[in-house]
C-alpha positions as CSV (number, residue, x, y, z in Angstrom):
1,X,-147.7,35.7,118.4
2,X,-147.7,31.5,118.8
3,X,-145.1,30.1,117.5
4,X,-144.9,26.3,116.9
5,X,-142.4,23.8,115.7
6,X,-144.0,20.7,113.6
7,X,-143.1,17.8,111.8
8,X,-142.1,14.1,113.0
9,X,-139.1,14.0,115.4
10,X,-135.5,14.9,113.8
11,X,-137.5,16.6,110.9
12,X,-139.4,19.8,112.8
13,X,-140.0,22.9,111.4
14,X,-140.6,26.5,113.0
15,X,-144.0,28.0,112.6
16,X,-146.6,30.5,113.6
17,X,-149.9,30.1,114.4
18,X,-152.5,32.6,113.4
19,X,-156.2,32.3,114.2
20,X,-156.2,29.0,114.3
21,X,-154.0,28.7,111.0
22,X,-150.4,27.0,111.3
23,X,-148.0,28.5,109.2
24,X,-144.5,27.4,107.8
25,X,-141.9,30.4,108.5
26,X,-138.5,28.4,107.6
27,X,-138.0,30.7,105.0
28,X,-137.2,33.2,107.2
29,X,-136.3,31.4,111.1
30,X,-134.0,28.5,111.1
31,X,-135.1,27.6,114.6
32,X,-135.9,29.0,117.7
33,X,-133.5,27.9,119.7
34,X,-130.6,29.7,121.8
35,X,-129.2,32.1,118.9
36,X,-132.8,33.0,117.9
37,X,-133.9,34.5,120.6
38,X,-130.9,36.6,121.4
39,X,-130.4,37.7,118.3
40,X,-133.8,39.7,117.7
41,X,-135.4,36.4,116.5
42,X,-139.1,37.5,117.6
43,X,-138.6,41.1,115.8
44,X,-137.2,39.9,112.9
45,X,-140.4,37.4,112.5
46,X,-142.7,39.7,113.3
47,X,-141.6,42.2,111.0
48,X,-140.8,40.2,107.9
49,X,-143.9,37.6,108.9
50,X,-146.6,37.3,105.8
51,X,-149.5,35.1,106.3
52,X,-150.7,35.7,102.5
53,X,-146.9,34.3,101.0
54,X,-146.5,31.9,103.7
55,X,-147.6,27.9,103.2
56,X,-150.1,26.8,106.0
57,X,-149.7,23.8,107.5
58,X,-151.8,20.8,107.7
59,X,-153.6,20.6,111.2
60,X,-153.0,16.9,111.3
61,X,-149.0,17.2,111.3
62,X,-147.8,16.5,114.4
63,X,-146.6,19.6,117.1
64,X,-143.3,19.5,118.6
65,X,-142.2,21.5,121.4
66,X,-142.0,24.9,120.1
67,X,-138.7,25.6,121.6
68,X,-135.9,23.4,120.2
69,X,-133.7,22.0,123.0
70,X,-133.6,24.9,125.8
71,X,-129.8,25.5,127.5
72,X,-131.7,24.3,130.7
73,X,-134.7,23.6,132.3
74,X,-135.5,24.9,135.8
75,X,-138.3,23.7,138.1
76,X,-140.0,25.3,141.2
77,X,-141.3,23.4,143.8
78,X,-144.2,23.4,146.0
79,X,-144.5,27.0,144.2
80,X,-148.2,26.7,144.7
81,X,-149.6,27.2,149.1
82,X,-152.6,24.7,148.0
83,X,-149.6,22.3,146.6
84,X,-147.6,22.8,149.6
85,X,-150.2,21.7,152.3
86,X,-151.7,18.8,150.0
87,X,-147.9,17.6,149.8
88,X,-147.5,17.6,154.0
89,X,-144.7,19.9,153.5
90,X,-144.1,23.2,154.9
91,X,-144.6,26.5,152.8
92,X,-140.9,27.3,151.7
93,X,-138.8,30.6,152.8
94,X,-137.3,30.6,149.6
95,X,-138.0,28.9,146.2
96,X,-137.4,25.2,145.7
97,X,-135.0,25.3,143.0
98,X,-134.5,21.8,140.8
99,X,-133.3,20.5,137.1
100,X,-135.5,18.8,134.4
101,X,-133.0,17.2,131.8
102,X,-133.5,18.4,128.4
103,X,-133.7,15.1,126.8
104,X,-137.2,14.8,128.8
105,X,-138.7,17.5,126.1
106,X,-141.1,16.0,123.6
107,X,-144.0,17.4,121.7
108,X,-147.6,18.6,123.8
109,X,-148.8,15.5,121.9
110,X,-146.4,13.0,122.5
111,X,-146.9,9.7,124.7
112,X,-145.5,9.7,128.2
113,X,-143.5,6.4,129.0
114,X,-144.0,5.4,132.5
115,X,-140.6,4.4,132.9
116,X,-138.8,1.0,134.2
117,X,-139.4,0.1,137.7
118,X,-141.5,2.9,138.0
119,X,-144.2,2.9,140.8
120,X,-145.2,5.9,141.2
121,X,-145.6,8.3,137.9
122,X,-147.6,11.5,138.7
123,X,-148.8,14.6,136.3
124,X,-148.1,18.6,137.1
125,X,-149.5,21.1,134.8
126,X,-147.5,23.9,135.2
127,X,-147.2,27.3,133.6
128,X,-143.3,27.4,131.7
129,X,-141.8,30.9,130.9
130,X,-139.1,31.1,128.4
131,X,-136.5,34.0,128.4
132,X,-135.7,35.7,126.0
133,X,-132.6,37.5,126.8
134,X,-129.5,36.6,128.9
135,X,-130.5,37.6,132.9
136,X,-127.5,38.1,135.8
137,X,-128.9,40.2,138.9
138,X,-132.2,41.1,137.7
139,X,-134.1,43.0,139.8
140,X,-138.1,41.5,140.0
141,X,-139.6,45.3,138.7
142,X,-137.2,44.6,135.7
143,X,-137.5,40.4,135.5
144,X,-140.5,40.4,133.1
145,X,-138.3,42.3,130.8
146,X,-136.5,39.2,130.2
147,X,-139.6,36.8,129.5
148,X,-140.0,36.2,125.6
149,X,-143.0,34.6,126.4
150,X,-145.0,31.3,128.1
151,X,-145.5,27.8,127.7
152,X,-147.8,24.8,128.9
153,X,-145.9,22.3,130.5
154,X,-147.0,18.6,131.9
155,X,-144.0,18.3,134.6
156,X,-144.2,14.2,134.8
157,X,-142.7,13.5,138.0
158,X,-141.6,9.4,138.9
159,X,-142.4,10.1,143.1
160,X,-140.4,7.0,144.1
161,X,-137.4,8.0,141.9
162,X,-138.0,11.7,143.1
163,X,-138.5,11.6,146.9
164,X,-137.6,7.5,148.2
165,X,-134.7,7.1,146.5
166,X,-131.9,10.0,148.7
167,X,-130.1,12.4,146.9
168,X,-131.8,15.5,144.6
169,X,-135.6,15.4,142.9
170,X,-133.7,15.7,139.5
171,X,-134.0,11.9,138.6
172,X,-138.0,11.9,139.5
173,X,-138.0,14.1,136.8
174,X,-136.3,13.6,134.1
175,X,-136.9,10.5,132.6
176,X,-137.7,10.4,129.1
177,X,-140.9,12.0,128.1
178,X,-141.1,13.7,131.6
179,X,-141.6,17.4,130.0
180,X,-144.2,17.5,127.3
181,X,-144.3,21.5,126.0
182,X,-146.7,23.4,123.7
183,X,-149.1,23.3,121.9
184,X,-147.4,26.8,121.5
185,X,-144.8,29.4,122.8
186,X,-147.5,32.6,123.2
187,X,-144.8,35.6,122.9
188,X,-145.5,38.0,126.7
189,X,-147.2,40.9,124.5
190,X,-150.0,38.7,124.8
191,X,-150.2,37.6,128.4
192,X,-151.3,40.8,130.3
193,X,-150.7,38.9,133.7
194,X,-148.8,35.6,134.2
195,X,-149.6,36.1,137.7
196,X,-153.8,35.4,137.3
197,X,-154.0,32.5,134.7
198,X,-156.1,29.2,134.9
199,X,-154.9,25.9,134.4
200,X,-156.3,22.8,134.6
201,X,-155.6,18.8,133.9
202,X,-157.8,15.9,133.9
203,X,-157.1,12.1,133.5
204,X,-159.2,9.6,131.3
205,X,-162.0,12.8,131.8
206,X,-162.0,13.6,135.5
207,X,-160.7,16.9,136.3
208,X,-158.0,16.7,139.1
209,X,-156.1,20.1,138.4
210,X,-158.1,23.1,138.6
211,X,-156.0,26.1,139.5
212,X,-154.7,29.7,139.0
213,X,-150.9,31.2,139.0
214,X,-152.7,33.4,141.8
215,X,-151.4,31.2,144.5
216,X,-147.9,31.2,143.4
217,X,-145.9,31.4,147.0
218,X,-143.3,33.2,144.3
219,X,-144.6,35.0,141.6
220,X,-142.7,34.9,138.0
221,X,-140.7,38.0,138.5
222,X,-139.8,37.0,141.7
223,X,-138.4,33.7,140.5
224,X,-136.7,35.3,137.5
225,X,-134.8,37.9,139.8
226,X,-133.9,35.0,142.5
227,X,-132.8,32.6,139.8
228,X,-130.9,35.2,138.2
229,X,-128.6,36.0,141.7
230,X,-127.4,32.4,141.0
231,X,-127.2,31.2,138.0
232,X,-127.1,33.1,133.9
233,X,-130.3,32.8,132.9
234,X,-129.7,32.5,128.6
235,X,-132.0,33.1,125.9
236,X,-134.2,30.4,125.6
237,X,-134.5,28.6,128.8
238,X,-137.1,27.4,130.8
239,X,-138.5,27.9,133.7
240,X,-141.5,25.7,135.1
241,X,-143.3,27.1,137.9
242,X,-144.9,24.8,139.8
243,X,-148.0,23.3,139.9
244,X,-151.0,23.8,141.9
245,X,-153.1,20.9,143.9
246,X,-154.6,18.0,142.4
247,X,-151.7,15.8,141.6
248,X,-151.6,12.1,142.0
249,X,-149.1,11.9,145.3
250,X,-151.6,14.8,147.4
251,X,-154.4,12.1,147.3
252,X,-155.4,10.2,150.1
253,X,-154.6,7.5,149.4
254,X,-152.7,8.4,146.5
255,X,-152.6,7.0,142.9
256,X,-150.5,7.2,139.9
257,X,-150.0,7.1,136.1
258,X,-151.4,3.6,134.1
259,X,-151.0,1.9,131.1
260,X,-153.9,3.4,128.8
261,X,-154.3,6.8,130.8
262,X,-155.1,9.9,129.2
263,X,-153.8,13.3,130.4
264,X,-155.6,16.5,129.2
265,X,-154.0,19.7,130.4
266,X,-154.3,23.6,129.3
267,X,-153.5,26.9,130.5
268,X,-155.9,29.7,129.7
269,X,-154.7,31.8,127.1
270,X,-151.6,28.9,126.7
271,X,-153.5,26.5,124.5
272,X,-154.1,22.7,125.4
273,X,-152.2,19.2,124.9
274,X,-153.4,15.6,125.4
275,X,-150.5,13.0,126.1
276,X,-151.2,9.2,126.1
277,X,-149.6,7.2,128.9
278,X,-147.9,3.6,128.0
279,X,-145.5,1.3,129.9
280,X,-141.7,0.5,129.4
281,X,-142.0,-2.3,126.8
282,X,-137.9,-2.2,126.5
C-alpha cells in the first residue's frame, strides 16, 4: 500500500495510491500521524479501504509529505563506505547518529530555499524508514518488525552551517525545506529487501547519485536495534539512512545548490520527486 497526503499546505488530506490512481480515504483516517500508526491505523485502512466508493484525486493536486509531522527525525551519517571515502572521513565504528528538525518537512514537490548566508547547500537522496510501533531494546533479527514502511527522502544539508561552524551537524540540516518526503510512504509488505534498493539523483539532468542501500556500513535493522538501545523509537518517526556518493561536498573541487537548480531524485520501488531550488528573498 502508498499512502499519500495532498492538498495545499495547512489543508492536506490522507490518501492512497493505487495503480497509479490517488484516492481520498478521510472518511475513514484522520491522519497518519503518531496515533495512527499505533493504533492499527494500516490494518484498519487496509481492511475497510474501497477503491470503487472512494473519490480519486486529481493528479495535479499537489503531494505533501505522507507522514504528518513525525515525533522526530533521525539521520545516519556517512552510512554509505563510497560516501565515507568521497567525504575524506574514516569509515565509522559505530553509526553517526544526528537530528533533522521537523519543521524542515515539506512535500516531495516542494521548492528548497537555499537559506540566508548560505554558501554551501548540498542534496542527499537517502532511503527514510518510518516505524510503526514504539521500539526500546530491539534486537536487529526483530528491528524490521517495527518498520511500517519506507520513504524517499532529499536530506538538504547547508555544509558551512553543518561542518565550519563548531558544535553538532543538526543546524546544516535543518533549515527550512531541508527534508523534502514522498511522493509516497510504501507500507514494508511491499519492499522485500531495504537492504538492495537503487537510488539515484540528478541536477538540472546530470546524474550525480547513482547508488544502492547495498553499501550501507549499517544496514536498517542494525540501525533500528542501535537507535533503539538509546532513545524510544515512537510510531511514526523517521529514520534517514544516509546517502551514498555523488553529493556536492565529495567533488573535487566541490559545488553547491543555485538559484534555478533542479533536483530529481527516486528510489526504486519508492517513487520519485523533483524539488526546485530558489534563494532567500526575505
Amino acid at each position: 500500500m502508498k499512502l499519500i497526503r495532498f492538498g495545499e499546505p495547512g489543508s492536506e488530506k490522507p490518501g492512497v495510491e493505487v495503480d497509479g490512481v490517488r484516492y481520498d480515504v478521510s472518511n475513514i483516517v484522520t491522519e497518519y500521524n503518531e496515533d495512527f500508526f499505533a493504533t492499527g491505523g494500516l490494518e484498519k485502512l487496509s481492511k475497510d479501504f474501497d477503491a470503487s466508493q472512494a473519490a480519486v484525486v486529481d493528479q495535479s493536486v499537489r503531494l505533501a509529505e505522507p507522514v504528518k509531522r513525525p515525533g522526530k527525525i533521525i539521520c545516519i551519517g556517512l552510512n554509505y563506505r563510497k560516501h565515507a571515502e568521497e567525504s575524506g572521513m574514516a569509515v565509522p565504528k559505530e553509526p553517526v547518529v544526528f537530528f533533522k528538525a521537523t519543521s524542515s518537512i515539506v512535500g516531495p514537490n516542494d521548492t528548497i530555499v537555499i537559506p540566508k548566508n548560505s554558501k554551501k547547500t548540498d542534496w542527499e537522496v537517502e532511503l527514510g524508514v518510518v516505524i510503526g510501533k514504539r521500539a526500546n531494546y530491539v534486537s536487529e533479527e526483530d528491528a524490521l518488525d517495527y518498520v511500517a514502511g519506507y520513504v524517499l527522502h532529499n536530506d538538504v544539508s547547508e555544509r558551512e552551517f553543518q561542518l565550519e561552524r563548531g558544535g553538532q551537524w543538526v543546524k546544516g540540516k535543518s533549515c527550512d525545506t531541508f527534508a523534502p518526503l514522498g511522493p509516497y510512504m510504501v507500507t514494508k509488505d511491499e519492499v522485500a529487501n531495504p537492504n538492495n534498493l537503487n537510488l539515484w539523483l540528478t541536477l538540472n539532468g546530470k546524474k550525480l547519485q547513482d547508488g544502492n542501500t547495498d553499501d550501507f556500513i549499517f544496514n536498517v535493522q542494525e540501525v533500528i536495534s542501535y537507535l533503539s538501545q538509546y532513545m524510544s523509537l515512537m510510531p511514526g518517526d523517521i529514520i534517514s539512512t544516509g546517502t551514498p556518493e555523488g553529493v556536492g561536498f565529495g567533488f573535487k573541487p566541490p559545488f553547491y545548490l543555485k538559484d534555478g537548480d533542479v533536483i530529481e531524485l527516486g528510489i526504486e520501488g519508492l517513487g520519485q520527486a523533483r524539488q526546485e531550488v530558489v534563494a532567500y528573498k526575505g
